[in-house]
C-alpha positions in Angstrom: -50.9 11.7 67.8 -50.8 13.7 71.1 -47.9 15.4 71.4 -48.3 17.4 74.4 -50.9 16.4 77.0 -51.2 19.7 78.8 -51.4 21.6 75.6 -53.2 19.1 73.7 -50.9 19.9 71.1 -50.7 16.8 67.9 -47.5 16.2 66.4 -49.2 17.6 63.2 -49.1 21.0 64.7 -45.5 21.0 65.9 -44.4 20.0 62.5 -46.4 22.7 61.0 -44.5 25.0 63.4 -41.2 23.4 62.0 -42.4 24.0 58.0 -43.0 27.2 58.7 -39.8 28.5 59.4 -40.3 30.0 62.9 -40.0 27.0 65.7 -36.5 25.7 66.3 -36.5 24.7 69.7 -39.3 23.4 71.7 -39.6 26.9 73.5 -40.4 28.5 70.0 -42.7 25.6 68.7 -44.9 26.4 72.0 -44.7 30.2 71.5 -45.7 29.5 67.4 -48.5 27.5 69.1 -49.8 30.2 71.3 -48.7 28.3 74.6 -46.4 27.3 77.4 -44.5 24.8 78.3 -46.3 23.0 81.5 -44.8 19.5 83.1 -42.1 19.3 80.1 -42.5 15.9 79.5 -43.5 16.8 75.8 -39.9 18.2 75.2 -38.2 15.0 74.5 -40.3 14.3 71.8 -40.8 17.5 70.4 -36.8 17.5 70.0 -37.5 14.2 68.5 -39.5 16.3 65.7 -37.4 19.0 65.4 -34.3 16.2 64.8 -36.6 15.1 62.3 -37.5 17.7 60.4 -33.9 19.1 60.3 -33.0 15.5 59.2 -35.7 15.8 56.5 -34.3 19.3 55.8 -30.6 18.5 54.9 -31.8 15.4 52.8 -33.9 17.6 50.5 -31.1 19.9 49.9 -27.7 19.3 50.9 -26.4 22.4 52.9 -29.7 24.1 54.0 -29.2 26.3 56.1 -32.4 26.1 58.0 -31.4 22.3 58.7 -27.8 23.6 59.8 -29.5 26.0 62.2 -31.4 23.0 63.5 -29.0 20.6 64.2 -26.9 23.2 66.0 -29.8 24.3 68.5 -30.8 20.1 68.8 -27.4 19.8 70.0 -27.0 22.8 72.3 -30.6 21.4 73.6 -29.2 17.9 74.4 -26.0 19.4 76.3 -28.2 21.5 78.4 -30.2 18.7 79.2 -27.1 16.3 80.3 -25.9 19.3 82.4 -29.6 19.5 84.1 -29.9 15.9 84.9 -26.2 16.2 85.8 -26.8 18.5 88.7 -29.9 17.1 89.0 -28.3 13.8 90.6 -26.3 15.5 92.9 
């Protein structure tokens, strides 16, 4: 599936970036891609995958820290985001 319009990126490739170690934020899935962020309307879902994968982390072994890393940038991501569209409205 098409991940990323502007990129033409499939969510095949963004969970590669995740496997690999590298990618842990949507910013560093694009750089592990070789590309840059355009419109941003991919983000939501590509935090979707990185959830995901972090999810799918833990559950394989309890305590990773890879899927602790994760989970902490997720929810740093999603309080940015409620302070953008926070100011946003204003």
């Amino acid at each position: 599936m098409i991940v990323c319009s502007c990129n033409v990126l499939t969510d095949r490739q963004v969970r590669s970036a995740l496997a690999d170690g590298g990618a842990r934020s949507p910013g560093s899935v694009y750089r592990c891609l070789g590309c840059k962020a355009q419109c941003g309307r991919c983000a939501p879902t590509i935090r979707k995958l990185i959830d995901a994968a972090a999810r799918a982390c833990s559950q394989a072994c309890h305590g990773c820290p890879v899927g602790d890393a994760i989970a902490e940038v997720a929810a740093e991501l999603e309080q940015i985001e409620t302070a953008a569209y926070a100011v946003a409205a204003e």
